[in-house]
N, C-alpha and C positions, 0 to 999 in steps of 0.2 A: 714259967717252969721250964727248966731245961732237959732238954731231951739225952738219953746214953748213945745214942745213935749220932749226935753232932757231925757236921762236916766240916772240918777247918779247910778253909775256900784259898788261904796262903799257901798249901801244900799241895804239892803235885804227888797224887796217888800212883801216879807211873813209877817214881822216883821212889818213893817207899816201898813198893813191891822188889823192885831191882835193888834194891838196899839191902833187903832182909834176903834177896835171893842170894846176893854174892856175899854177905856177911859169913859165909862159909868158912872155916879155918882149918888148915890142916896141916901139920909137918911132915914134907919130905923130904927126900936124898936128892941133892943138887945136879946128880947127875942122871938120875931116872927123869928127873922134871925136863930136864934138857933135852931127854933122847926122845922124850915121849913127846913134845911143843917141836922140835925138828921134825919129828915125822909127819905132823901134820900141817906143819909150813908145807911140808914138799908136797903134801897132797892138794891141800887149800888154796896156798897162793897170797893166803889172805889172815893176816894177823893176828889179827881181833879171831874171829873163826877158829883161827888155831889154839889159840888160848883158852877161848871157849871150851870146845873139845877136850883139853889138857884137863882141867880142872873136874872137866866131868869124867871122863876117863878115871881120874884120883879118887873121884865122888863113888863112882861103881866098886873102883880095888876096893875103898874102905868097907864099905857098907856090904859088899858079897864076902870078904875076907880073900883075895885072890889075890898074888901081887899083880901089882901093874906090868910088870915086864912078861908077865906071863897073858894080861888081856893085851899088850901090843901086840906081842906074838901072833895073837889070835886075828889079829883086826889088820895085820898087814899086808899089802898087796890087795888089798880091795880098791876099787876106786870112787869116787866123793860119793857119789848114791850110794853106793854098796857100803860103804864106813857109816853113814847117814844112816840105814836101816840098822846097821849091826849095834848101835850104838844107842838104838832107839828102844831096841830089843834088852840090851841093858840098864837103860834106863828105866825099863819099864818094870824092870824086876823089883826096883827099888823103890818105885814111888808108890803111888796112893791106887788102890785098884779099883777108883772112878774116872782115873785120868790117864790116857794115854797115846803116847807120841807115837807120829810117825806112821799112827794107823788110817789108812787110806776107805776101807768098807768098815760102813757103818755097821754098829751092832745091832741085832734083833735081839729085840727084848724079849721077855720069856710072856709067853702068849696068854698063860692066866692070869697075871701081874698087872699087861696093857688092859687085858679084858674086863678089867674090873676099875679103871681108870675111866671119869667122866670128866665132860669138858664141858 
């Protein structure tokens, strides 16, 4: 009998997460893309990284409705940590509110919740 849960053992589970995560699509202005991927070349250093950043930058305008030139604005003149948090801060707006980047202290959970939890 076959199970719904199968593992196919050929396929790298890494590889289909990073699949579906940059599966992303989205049209922009040629030249908002460039000015935003320059800016964080100059701050990064680092390619991939900047790219990274760019796309989520894109991911935040879209999904807050803000344009992009307008969250540059905001994020400029910070430096790598400080971009790092600010960007973390906006990612957080947008993602799932079990999961969250960038946050360093643990949360306390709500004390009648744990209280009534056995192990």
């Amino acid at each position: 009998m076959g199970s719904v849960n199968a593992i196919n053992n050929k396929t790298d589970q890494t590889v289909q997460i990073f699949d579906r995560f940059y599966s992303y699509q989205q049209s922009v202005a040629a030249d908002e893309y460039d000015a935003v991927l320059s800016y964080f070349k100059s701050v990064f250093g680092n390619a991939e990284a900047a790219a990274n950043f760019t796309v989520s930058l894109f991911r935040v305008a879209q999904r807050s409705n803000i344009p992009v030139m307008t969250l540059l604005q905001q994020i400029q003149g910070q430096s790598g940590p400080q971009l790092t948090a600010s960007l973390a801060y906006f990612l957080n707006g947008v993602r799932s509110a079990t999961t969250l980047l960038g946050v360093k202290v643990a949360t306390q959970p709500n004390y009648y919740v744990a209280h009534n939890i056995r192990i």
